[in-house]
KEKEMAR-97613 format. One line per 8 residues: number of its first residue (from 1); for each residue x, y, z of N, C-alpha, C, O. Coordinates in steps of 0.05 Angstrom, whole numbers. Example, Ala and Ser with C-alpha at 12.3 -4.5 7.8 and 13.67 -1.06 7.14 Angstrom:
2
1 = 264,-114,156,246,-90,156,264,-66,156,285,-66,169; 257,-45,142,273,-21,143,258,1,157,268,23,161
END
This chain:
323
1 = 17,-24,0,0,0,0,18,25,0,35,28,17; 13,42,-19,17,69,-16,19,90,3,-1,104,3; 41,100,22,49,113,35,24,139,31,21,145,7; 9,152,49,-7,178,49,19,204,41,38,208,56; 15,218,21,34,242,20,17,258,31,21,279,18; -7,265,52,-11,293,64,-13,280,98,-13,256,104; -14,296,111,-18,286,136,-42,295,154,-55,314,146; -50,281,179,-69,286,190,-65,322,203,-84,334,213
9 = -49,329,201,-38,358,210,-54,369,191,-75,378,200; -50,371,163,-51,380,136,-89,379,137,-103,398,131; -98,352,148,-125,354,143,-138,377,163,-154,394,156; -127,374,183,-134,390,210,-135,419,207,-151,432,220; -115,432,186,-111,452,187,-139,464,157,-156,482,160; -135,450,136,-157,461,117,-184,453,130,-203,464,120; -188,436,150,-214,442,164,-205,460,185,-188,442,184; -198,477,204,-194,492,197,-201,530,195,-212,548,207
17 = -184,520,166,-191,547,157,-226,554,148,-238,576,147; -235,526,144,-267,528,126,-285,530,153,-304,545,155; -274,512,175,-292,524,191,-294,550,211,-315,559,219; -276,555,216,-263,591,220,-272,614,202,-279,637,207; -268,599,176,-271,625,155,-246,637,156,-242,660,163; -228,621,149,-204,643,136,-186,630,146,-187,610,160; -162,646,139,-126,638,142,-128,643,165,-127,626,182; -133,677,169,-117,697,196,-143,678,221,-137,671,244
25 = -164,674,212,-183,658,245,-181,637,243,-201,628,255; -159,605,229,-150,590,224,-123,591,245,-119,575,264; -109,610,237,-89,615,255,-84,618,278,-64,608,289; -101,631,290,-118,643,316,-127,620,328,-116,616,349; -143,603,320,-147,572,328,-136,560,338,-136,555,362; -115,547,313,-90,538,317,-66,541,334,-50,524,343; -68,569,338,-37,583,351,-19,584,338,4,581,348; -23,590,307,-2,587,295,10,608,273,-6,628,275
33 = 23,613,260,30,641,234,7,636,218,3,614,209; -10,658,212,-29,654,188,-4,649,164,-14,636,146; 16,653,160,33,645,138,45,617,135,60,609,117; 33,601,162,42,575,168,18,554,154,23,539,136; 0,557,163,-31,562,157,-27,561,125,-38,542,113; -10,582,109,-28,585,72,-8,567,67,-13,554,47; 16,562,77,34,551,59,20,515,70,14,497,55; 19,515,93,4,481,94,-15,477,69,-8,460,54
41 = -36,492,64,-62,486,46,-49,492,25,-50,471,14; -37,507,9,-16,511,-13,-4,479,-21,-13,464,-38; 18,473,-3,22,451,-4,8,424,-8,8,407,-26; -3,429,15,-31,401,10,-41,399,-23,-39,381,-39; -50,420,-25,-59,418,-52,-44,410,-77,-53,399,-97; -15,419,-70,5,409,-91,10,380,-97,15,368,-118; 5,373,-71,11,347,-66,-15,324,-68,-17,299,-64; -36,345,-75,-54,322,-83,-60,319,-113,-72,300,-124
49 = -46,349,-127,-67,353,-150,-84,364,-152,-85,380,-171; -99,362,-140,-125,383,-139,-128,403,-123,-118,404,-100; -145,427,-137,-148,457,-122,-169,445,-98,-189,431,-102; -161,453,-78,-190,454,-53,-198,480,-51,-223,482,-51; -190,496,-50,-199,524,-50,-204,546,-68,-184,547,-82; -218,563,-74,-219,591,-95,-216,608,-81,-217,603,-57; -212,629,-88,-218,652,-77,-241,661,-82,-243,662,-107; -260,669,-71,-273,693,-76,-282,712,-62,-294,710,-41
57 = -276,737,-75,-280,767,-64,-247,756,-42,-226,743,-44; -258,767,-27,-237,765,-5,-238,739,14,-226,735,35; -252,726,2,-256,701,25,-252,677,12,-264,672,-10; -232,655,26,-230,626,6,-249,610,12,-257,604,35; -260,598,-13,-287,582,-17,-269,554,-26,-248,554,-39; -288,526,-15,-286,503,-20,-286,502,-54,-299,518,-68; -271,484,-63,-276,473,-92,-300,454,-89,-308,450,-66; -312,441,-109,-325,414,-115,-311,394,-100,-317,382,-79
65 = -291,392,-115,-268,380,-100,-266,374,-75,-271,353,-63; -257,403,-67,-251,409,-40,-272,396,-22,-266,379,-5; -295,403,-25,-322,391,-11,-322,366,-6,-329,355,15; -310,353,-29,-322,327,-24,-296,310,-13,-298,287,-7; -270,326,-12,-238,308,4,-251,319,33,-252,303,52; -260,346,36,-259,355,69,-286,331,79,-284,317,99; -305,330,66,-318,315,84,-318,281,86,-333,270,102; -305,272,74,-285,240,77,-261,252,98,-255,234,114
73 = -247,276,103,-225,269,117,-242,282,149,-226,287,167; -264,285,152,-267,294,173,-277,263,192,-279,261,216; -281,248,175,-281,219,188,-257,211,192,-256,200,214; -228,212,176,-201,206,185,-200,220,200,-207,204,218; -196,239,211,-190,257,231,-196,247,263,-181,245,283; -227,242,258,-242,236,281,-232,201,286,-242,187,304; -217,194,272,-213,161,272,-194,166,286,-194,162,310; -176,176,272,-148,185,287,-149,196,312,-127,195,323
81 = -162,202,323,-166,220,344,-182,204,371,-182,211,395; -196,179,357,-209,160,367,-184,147,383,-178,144,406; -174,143,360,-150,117,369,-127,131,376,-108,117,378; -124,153,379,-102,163,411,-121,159,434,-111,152,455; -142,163,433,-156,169,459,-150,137,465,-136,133,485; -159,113,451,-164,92,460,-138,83,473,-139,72,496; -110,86,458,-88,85,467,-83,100,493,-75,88,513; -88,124,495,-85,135,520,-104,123,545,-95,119,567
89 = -124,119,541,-143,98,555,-134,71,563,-139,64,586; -122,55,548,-105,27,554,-82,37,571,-73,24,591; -75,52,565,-44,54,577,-60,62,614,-51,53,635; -75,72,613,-92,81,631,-91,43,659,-84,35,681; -104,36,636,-116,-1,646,-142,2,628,-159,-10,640; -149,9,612,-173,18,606,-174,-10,585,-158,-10,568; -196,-36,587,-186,-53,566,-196,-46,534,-216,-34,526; -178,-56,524,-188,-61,496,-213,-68,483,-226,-57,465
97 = -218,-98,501,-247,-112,497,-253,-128,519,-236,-138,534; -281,-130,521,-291,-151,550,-297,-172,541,-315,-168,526; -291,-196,542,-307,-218,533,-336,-230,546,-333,-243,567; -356,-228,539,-377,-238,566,-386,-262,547,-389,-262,522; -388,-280,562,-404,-308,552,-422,-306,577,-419,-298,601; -453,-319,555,-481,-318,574,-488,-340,555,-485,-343,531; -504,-360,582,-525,-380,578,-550,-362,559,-561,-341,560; -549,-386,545,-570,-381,515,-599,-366,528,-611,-347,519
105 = -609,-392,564,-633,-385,571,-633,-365,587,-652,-366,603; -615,-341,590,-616,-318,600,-624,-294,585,-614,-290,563; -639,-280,595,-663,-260,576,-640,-240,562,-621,-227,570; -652,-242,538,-629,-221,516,-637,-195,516,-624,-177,505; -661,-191,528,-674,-158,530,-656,-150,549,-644,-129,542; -648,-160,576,-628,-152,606,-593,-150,584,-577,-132,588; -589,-169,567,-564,-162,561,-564,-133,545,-550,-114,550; -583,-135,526,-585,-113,506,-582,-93,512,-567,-77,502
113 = -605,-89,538,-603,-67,555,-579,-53,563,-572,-30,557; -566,-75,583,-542,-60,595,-518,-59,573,-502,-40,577; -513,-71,557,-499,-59,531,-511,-40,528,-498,-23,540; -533,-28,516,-532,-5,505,-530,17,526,-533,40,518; -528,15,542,-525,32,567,-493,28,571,-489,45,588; -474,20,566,-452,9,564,-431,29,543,-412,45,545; -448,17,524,-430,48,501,-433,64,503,-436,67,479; -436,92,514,-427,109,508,-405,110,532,-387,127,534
121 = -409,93,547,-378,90,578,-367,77,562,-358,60,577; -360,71,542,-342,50,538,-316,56,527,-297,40,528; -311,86,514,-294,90,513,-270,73,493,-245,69,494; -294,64,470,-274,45,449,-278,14,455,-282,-3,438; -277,10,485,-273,-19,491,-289,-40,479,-310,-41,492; -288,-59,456,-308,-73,448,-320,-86,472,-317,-81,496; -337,-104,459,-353,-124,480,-355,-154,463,-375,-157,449; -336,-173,465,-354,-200,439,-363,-223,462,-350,-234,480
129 = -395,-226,455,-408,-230,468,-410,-252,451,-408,-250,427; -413,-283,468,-419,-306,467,-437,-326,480,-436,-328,504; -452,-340,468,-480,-355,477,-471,-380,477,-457,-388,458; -477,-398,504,-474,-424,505,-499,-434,521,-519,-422,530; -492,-467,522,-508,-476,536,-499,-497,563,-488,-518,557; -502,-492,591,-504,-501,610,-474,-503,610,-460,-484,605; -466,-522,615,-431,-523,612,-415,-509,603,-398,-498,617; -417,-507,567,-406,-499,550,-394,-470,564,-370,-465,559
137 = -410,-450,581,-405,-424,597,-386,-437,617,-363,-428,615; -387,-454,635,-364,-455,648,-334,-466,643,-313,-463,656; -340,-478,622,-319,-485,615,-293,-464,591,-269,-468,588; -311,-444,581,-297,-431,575,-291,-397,596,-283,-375,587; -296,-403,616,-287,-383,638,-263,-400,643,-241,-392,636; -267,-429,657,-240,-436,664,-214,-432,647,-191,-426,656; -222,-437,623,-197,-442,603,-198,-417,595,-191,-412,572; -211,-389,619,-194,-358,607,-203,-348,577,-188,-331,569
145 = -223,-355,559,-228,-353,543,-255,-327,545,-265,-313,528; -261,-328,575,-278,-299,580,-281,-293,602,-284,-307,622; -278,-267,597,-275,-242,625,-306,-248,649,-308,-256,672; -323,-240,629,-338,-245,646,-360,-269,638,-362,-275,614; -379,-283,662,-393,-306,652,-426,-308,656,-426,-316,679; -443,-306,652,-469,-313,666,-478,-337,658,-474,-345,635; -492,-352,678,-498,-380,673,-518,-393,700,-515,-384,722; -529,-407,695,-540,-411,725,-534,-440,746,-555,-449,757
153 = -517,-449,750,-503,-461,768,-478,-462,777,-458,-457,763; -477,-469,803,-447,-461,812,-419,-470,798,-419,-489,783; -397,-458,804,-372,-468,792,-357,-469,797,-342,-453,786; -344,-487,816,-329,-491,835,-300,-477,827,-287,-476,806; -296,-466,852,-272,-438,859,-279,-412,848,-260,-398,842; -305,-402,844,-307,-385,831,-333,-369,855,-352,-382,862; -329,-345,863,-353,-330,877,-366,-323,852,-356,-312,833; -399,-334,855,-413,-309,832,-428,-293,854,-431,-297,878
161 = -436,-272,832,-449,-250,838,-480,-258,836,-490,-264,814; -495,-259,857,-519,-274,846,-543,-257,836,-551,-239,851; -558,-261,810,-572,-248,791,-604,-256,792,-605,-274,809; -626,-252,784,-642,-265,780,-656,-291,772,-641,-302,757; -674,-302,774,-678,-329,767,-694,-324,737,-699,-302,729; -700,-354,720,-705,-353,706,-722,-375,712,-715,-397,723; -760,-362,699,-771,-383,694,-773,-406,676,-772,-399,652; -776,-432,679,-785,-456,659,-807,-467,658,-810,-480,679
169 = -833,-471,640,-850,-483,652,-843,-509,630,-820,-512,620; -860,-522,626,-859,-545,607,-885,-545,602,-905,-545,616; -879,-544,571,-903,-532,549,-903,-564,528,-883,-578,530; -923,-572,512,-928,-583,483,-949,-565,471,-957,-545,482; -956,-575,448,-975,-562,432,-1003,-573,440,-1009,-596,445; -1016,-553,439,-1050,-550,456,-1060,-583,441,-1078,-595,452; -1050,-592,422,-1064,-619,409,-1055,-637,413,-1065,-659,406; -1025,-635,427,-1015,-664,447,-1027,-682,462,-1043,-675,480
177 = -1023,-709,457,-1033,-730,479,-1035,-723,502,-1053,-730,517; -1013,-705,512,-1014,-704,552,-1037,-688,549,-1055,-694,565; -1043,-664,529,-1060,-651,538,-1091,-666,536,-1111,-661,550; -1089,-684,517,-1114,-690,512,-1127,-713,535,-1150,-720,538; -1099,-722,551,-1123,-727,582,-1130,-714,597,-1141,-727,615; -1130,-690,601,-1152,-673,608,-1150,-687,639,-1162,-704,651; -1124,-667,649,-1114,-683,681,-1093,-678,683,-1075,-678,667; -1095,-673,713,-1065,-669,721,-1041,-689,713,-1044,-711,723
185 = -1025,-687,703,-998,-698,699,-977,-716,717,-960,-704,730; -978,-738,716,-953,-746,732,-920,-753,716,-912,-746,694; -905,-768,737,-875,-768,721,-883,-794,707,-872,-792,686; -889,-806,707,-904,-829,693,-923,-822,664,-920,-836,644; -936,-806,664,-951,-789,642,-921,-779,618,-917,-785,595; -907,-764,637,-885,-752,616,-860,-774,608,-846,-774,588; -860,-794,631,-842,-813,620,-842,-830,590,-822,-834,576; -867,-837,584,-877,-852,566,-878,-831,524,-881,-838,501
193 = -873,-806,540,-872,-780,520,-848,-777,505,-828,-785,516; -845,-768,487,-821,-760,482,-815,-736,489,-831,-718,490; -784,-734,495,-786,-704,505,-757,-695,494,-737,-708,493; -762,-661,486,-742,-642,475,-732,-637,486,-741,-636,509; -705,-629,481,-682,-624,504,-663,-610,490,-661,-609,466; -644,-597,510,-625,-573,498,-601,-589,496,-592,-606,511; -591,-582,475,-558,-600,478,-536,-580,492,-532,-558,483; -523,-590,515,-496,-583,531,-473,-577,506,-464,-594,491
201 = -467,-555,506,-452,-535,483,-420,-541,499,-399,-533,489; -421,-555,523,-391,-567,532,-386,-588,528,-399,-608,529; -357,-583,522,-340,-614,509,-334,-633,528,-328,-657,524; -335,-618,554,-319,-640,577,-337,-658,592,-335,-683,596; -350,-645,598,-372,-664,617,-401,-657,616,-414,-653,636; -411,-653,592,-428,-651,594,-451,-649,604,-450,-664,624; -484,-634,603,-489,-651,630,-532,-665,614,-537,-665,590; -548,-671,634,-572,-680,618,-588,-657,629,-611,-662,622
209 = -588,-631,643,-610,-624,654,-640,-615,652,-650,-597,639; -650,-631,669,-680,-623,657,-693,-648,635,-713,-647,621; -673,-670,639,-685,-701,625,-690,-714,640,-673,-720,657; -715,-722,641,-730,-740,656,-717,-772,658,-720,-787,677; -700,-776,631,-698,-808,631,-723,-819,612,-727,-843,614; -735,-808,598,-751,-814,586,-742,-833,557,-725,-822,544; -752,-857,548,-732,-870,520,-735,-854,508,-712,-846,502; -752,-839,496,-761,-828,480,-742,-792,475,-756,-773,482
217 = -726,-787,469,-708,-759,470,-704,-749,448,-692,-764,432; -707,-733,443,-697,-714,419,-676,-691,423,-685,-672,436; -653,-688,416,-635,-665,422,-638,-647,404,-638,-655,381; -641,-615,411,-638,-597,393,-605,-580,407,-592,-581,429; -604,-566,378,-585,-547,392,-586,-521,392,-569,-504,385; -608,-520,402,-613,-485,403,-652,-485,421,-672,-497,412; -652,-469,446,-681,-466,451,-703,-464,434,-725,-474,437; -689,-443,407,-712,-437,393,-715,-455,365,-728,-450,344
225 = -702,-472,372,-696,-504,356,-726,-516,369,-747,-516,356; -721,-527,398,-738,-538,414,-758,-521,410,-776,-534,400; -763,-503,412,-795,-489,423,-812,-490,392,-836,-491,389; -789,-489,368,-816,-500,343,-815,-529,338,-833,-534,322; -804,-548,345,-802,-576,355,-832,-580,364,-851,-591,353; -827,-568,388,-856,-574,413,-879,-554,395,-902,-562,393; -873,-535,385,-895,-527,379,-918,-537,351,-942,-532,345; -890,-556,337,-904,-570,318,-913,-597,325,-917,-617,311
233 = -914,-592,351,-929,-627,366,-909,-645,367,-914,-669,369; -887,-637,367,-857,-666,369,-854,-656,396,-841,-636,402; -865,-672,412,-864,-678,441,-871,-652,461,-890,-636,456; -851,-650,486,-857,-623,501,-830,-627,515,-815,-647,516; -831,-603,523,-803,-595,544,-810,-569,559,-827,-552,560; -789,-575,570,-778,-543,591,-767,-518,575,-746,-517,562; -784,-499,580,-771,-481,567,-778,-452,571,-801,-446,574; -751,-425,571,-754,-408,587,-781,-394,573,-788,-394,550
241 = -796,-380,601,-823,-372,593,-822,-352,577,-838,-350,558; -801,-334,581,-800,-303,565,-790,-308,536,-785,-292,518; -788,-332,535,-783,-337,496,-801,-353,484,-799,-366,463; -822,-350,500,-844,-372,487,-876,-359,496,-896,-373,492; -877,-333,508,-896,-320,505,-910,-316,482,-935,-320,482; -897,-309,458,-920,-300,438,-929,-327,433,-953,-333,432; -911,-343,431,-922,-376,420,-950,-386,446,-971,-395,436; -949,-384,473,-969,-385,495,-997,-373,486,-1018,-384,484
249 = -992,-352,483,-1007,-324,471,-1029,-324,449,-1052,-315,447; -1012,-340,431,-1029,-346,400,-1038,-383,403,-1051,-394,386; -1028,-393,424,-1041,-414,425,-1023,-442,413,-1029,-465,410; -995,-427,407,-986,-450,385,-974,-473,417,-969,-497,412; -972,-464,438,-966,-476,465,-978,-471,487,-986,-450,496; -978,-498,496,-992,-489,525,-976,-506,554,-957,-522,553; -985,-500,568,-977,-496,590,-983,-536,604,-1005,-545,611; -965,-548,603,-974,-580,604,-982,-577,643,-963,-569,657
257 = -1007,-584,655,-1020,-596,681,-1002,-606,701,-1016,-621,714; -987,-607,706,-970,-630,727,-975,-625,748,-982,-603,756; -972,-652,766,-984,-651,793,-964,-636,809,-968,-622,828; -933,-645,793,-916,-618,811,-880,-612,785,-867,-630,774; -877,-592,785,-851,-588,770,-866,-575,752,-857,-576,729; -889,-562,756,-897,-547,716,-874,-528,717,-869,-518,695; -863,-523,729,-849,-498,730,-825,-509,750,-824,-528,767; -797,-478,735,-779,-486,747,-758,-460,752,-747,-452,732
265 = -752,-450,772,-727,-422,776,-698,-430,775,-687,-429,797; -686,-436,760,-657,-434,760,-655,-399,762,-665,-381,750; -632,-404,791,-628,-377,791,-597,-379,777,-580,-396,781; -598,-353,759,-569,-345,750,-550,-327,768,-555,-310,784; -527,-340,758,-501,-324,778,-484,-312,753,-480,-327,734; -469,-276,755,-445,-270,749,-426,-274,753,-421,-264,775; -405,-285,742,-381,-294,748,-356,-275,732,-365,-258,718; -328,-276,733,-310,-260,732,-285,-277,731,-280,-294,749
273 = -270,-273,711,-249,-296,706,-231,-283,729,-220,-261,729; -231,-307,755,-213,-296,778,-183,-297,769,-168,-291,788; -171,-303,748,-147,-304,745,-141,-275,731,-117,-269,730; -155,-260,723,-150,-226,711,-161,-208,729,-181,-217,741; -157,-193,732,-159,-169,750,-186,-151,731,-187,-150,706; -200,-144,745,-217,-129,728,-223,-102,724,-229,-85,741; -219,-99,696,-207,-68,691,-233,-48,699,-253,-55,712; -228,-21,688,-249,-9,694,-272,-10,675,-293,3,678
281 = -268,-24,657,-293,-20,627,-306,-44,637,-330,-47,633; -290,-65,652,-311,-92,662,-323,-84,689,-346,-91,692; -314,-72,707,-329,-61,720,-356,-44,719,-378,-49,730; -348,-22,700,-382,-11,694,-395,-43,674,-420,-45,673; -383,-57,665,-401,-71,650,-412,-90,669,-434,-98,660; -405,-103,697,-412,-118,716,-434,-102,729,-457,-111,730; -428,-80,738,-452,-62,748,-478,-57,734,-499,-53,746; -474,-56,699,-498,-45,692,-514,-79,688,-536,-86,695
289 = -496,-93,678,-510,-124,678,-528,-126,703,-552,-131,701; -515,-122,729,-525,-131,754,-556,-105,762,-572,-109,780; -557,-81,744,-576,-54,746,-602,-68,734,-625,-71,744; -588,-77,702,-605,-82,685,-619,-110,696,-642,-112,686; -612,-134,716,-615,-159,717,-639,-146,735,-655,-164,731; -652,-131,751,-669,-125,762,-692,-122,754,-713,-134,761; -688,-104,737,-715,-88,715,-734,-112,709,-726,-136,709; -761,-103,705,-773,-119,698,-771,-126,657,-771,-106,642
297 = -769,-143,650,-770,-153,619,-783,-130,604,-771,-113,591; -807,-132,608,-827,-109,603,-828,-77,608,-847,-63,602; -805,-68,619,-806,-42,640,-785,-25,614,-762,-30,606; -802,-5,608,-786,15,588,-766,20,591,-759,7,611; -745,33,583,-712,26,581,-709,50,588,-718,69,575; -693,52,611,-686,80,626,-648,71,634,-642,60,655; -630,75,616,-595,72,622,-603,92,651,-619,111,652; -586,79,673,-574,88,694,-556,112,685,-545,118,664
305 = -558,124,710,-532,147,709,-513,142,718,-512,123,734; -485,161,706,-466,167,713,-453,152,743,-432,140,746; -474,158,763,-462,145,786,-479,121,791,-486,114,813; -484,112,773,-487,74,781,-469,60,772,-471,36,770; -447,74,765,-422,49,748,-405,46,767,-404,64,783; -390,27,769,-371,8,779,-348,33,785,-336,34,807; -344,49,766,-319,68,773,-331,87,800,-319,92,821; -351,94,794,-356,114,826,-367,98,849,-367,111,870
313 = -377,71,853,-387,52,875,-366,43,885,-356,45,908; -358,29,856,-332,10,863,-352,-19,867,-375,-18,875; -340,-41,860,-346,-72,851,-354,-76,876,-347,-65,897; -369,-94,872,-391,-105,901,-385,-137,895,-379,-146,873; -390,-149,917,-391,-179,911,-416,-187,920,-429,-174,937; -423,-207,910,-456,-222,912,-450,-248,921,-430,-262,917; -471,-254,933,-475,-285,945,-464,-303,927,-463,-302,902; -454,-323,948,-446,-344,923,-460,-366,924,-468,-375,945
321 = -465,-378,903,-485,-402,898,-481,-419,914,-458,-422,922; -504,-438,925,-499,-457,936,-488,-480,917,-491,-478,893; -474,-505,931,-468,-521,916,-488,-557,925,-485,-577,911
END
C-alpha cells in the first residue's frame, strides 16, 4: 500500500480554515503564523493535484473537489483522534475488549439493555459476546477464554455475583396427547412421552438437565430449535417462559398440568475470570449487567446514570451459589 503524502496535521488545518472562515481565524485557532496556515493548504494541494480552495472576493471558498476530500477526511481525523484516545485509555488499564459469555436461557432484553447503556462508557472498549449452553459457559471461563460469565449453576472456585432467576415451565402443543387427558400430569404421564431437550454446548462433561430419563429424547441445539419442535407437536419440554410468550399467547403452546414441576427457577449467577484483574470497562459492564438484571423484561428502558457504574461505587460482591 501506498504511503499517504498529506498528513493528519494538513487535514486538520484546511478544516480549519473552512470552519473559521479564513487563514488569519484558522491561525488564531490553531496558535499558529497565518503564513504557516497558507503555505500548509498551498502545499496540500500540490501534493494532491487538486485545487480545494478559490478565492472569492476576499474570502476562500471550498472547490467541488474540496467539498467532497474535506468531508471524507473529517471521518479520518475523528478516527485518528479516536485511536489516541483509545491508546491513551489502555495505557490508563482501560481494556481493549470484555469478553462476556451468557447462557443461551438468559433473557437477551437484560443483556441488550445494559450494553446499550454500556456504550457510550465504553470508551472504544469492544464487547464480543458469546452464547452457550449449561456447561459450555463454564468451561470456557475456566480455560480464560472470558472475562466475564453468566450461567445458572455453581462453579467450583469461583464466587458469583448472584442475579435473577429464570422461569421454565414445560409446554407441548395445545393438540398433544398429555394434553388431551384432560388431568393433572404425573412423572409417569411424561415418562412414556417424548421429550425435547437442549444439547450441553460443553465438550468435557457434559451434563442432561431437565431429562426425565424418558426413552423417547430428541436433542436440539438451540431453545428456539426446541420451542418449534414442541410447537409443531414433536413432544414437550422445559422451556424459558420469556421466549415462548407469543407462542403461549397465539395458542401455538400451552402450558402441560403437572401434579408438581410445571415450573422451574434456576437462579443465574455472574461470574468473573478470577485469574484477571478487572479493569475499569468490566467493572461498569458488571454493574450495569447486575442494574439491568433487576428491571422488569417489560419495563421501558431508562440507562442508569453516571453514578451507578462500577468506577464511582466501586465492585460489590454477591452471594455465592450454593453447591
Amino acid at each position: 500500500m501506498k504511503a499517504p503524502r498529506v498528513t493528519l496535521d494538513q487535514w486538520r488545518t484546511l478544516q480549519a480554515v473552512v470552519d473559521h472562515g479564513g487563514f488569519a481565524q484558522a491561525a488564531e485557532a490553531l496558535h499558529r503564523s497565518q503564513s504557516s496556515v497558507s503555505y500548509t493548504v498551498a502545499r496540500m494541494q500540490d501534493q494532491l493535484g487538486v485545487p480545494l480552495l478559490r478565492i472569492d472576493g476576499r474570502k476562500a471558498v471550498l472547490t467541488d473537489a474540496g467539498e467532497v476530500l474535506l468531508r471524507r477526511s473529517r471521518q479520518l481525523v475523528k478516527n485518528a483522534s479516536q485511536l489516541e484516545d483509545l491508546a491513551h485509555h489502555m495505557e490508563q488499564g482501560w481494556e481493549a475488549e470484555v469478553r462476556l459469555v451468557v447462557d443461551a436461557a438468559y433473557p437477551n432484553t437484560r443483556l441488550v439493555r445494559a450494553l446499550t447503556a454500556f456504550m457510550p462508557q465504553s470508551r472504544g472498549c469492544r464487547v464480543r459476546l458469546r452464547e452457550e449452553v449449561l456447561s459450555g459457559v463454564e468451561e470456557l471461563l475456566i480455560e480464560g477464554v472470558a472475562d466475564l460469565a453468566i450461567c445458572s449453576f455453581s462453579i467450583a472456585g469461583y464466587l458469583g455475583t448472584e442475579l435473577s432467576d429464570v422461569e421454565f415451565i414445560a409446554v407441548a402443543h395445545p393438540d398433544h396427547p398429555l394434553h388431551r387427558m384432560n388431568r393433572e400430569l404425573s412423572f409417569q404421564d411424561l415418562e412414556s412421552q417424548m421429550q425435547v431437550v437442549i444439547r450441553d454446548s460443553g465438550r468435557q462433561q457434559p451434563r442432561d438437565v431437565g431429562w426425565l430419563g424418558a426413552e423417547q429424547r430428541w436433542t436440539v441445539g438451540s431453545l428456539a430449535t426446541a420451542a418449534s419442535f414442541v410447537g409443531s407437536g414433536l413432544g414437550f419440554a422445559w422451556l424459558p417462559r420469556h421466549l415462548i410468550e407469543r407462542e403461549i399467547a397465539e395458542g401455538v403452546l400451552k402450558q402441560l398440568p403437572l401434579e408438581q414441576g410445571a415450573s422451574r427457577h434456576p437462579t443465574f449467577y455472574l461470574y468473573s475470570n478470577k485469574d484477571k484483574p478487572l479493569g475499569p470497562a468490566t467493572q461498569i459492564l458488571v454493574e450495569l449487567l447486575r442494574s439491568f438484571d433487576t428491571a422488569p423484561l417489560d419495563a421501558p428502558f431508562a440507562a442508569p446514570g453516571k453514578a451507578e457504574t462500577a468506577l464511582t461505587r466501586g465492585p460489590r460482591l454477591g452471594k455465592q451459589p450454593q453447591t
